[in-house]
C-alpha positions in Angstrom: -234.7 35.2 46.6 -237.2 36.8 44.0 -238.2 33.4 42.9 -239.0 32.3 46.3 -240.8 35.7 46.9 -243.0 35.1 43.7 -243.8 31.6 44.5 -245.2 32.8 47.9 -246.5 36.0 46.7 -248.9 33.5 44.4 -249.6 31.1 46.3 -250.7 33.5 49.2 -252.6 35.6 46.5 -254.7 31.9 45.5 -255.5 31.1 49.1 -256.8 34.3 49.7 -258.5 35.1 46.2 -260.5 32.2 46.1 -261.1 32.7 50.0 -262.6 35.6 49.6 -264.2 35.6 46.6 -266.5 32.6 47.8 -267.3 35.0 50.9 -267.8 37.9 49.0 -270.2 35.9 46.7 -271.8 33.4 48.9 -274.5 33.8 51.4 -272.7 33.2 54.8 -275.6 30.2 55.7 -273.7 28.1 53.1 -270.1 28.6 55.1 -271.6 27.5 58.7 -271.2 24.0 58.4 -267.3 24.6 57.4 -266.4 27.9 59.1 -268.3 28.3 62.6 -266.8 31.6 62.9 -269.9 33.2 60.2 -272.1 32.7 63.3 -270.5 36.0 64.7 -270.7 38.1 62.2 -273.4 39.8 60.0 -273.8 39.2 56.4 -272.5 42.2 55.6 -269.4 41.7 57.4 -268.3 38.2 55.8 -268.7 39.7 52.6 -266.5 42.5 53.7 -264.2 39.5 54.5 -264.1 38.8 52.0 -263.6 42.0 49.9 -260.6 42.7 51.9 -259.1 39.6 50.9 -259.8 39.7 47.0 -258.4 43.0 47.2 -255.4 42.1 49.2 -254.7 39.1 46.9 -254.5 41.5 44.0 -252.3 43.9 45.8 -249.8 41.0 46.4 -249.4 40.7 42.3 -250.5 43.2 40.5 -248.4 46.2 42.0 -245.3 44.5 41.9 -246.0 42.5 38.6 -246.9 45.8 36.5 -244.4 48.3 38.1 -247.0 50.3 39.1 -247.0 51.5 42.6 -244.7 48.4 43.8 -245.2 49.8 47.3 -248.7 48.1 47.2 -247.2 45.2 47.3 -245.6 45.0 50.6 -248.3 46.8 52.0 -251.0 44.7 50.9 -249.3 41.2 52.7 -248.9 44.1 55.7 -252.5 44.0 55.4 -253.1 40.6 55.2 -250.8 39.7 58.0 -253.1 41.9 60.0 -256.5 39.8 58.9 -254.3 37.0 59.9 -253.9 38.1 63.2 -257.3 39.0 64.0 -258.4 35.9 62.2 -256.4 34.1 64.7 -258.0 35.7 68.1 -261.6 35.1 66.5 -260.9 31.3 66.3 -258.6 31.4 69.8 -261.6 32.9 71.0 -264.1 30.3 69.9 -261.5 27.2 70.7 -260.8 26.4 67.3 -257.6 25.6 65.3 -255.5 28.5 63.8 -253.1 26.7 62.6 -254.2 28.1 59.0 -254.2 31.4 60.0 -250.7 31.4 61.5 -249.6 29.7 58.2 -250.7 32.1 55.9 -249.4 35.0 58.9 -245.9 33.7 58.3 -246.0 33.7 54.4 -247.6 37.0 54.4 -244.6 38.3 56.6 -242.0 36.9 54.6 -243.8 38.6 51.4 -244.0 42.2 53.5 -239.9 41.8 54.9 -238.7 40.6 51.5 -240.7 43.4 49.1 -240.1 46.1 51.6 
């Protein structure tokens, strides 16, 4: 089970690092052709998107890989389950797919149940 907890854990910590290190970086204008969503928020807040996520996807490793504060670990996928979920309602709202976001939801639960 800690194999299959580290291969999510990674993969989960990829999607989101290079998520939201491109919307932490990027101006939002260059996002609006891909992700619609950018339209409803300020610059300010798709970089702090984005933050959130870098810092989540470090949370998911780094805690649990050093021995240091552990805790973080599950805590962190808590966190990102819940930028998941209100992920999801922005694109119910706007009648998009959130198939993604349910996705990554479910791995991010997994992580959370199996490190807690």
């Amino acid at each position: 089970m800690n194999v299959v907890l580290w291969v999510l854990q990674i993969l989960l910590a990829a999607a989101f690092l290079v998520g939201g290190f491109l919307k932490a970086t990027q101006p939002k204008e260059k996002f609006q052709a891909r992700m619609g969503w950018v339209n409803d928020f300020s610059q300010a807040q798709v970089r702090g998107i984005g933050v959130v996520e870098v810092l989540g996807a470090l949370g998911l490793v780094l805690p649990w890989a050093t021995g240091i504060a552990p805790i973080l670990t599950p805590l962190a996928a808590v966190g990102l389950a819940i930028t998941m979920i209100v992920a999801a309602q922005v694109h119910r709202r706007r009648k998009e797919s959130f198939a993604v976001n349910l996705v990554l939801l479910a791995i991010a639960v997994i992580v959370a149940v199996g490190r807690f």
